[in-house]
C-alpha positions as CSV (number, residue, x, y, z in Angstrom):
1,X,98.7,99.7,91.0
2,X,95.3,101.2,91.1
3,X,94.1,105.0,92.3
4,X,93.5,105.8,95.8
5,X,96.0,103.0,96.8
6,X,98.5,103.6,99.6
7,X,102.0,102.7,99.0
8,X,105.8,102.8,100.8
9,X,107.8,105.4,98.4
10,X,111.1,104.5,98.4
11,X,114.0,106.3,96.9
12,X,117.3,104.3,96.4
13,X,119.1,107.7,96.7
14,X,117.3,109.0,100.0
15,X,116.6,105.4,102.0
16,X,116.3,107.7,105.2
17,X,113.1,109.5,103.0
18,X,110.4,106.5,103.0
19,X,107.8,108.1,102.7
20,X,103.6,106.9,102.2
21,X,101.7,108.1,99.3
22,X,98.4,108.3,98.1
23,X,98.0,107.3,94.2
24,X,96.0,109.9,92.4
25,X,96.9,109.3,88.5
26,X,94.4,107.7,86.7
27,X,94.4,103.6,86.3
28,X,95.1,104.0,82.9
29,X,98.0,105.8,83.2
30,X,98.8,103.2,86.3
31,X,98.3,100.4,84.3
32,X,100.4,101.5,81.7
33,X,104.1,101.2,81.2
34,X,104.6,104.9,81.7
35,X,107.7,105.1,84.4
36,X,106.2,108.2,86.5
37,X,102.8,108.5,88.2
38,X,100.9,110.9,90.1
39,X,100.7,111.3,94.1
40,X,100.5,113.2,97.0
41,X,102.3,112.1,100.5
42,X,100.2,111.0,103.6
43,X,100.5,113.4,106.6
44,X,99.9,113.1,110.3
45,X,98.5,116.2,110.9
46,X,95.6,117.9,109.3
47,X,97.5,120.7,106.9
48,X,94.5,123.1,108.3
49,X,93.3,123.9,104.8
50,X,89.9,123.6,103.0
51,X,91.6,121.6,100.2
52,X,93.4,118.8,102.8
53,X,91.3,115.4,103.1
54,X,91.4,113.1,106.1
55,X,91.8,109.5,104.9
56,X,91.5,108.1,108.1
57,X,91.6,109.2,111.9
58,X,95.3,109.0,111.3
59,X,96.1,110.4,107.8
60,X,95.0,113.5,105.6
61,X,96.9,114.3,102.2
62,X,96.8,117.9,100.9
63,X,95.6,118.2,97.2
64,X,98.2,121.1,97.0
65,X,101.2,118.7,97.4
66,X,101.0,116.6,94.0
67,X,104.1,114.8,93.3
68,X,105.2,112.5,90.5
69,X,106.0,109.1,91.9
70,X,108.6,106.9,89.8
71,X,107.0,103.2,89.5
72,X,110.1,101.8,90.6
73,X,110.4,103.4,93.9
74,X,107.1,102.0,94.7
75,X,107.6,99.2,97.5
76,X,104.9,98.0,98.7
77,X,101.2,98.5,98.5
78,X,99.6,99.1,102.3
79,X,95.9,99.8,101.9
80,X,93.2,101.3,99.3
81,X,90.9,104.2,100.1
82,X,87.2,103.6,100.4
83,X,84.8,105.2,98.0
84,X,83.7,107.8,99.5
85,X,87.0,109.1,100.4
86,X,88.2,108.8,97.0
87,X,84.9,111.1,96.0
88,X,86.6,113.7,98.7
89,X,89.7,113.4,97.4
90,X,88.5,114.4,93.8
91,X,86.6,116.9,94.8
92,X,89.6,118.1,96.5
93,X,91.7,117.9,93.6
94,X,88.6,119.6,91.3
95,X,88.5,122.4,93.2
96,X,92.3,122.7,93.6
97,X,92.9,122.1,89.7
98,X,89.8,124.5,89.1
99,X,88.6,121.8,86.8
């Protein structure tokens, strides 16, 4: 599991809630053993806000909407993000995260 990776998020509680997410936590803490990462879910519509980034001519993610993702629940990998998409996306969260 690597950053800017787009996975199926599945929750055995809530089967009817598959959802696809974005990894945003670092590869060190995705190559770790920790159980939880960091995420956002895809959307179909642009959220209309400065901090949303289009992935795609299908998808945008909103860097307000971080979630922590357990590494279980993680089903199966779908795509990876090109660079310069990833660089919007950490702008995104920079400006977001005011860091």
């Amino acid at each position: 599991m690597r950053r800017g990776e787009v996975w199926t998020y599945r929750p055995p509680t809530q089967p009817a809630r598959e959802r696809t997410v974005l990894l945003l936590s670092s590869d060190g803490v995705n190559e770790s053993e920790r159980p939880w990462l960091l995420g956002t879910e895809l959307l179909e519509k642009d959220p209309q806000d400065i901090l949303g980034v289009a992935l795609d001519s299908r998808f945008w993610i909103s860097t307000l909407n971080l979630t922590r993702l357990y590494r279980g629940w993680l089903q199966e990998r779908l795509a990876e993000i090109d660079h310069a998409t990833q660089e919007q996306v950490d702008v995104a969260l920079r400006a977001a995260l005011d860091l």
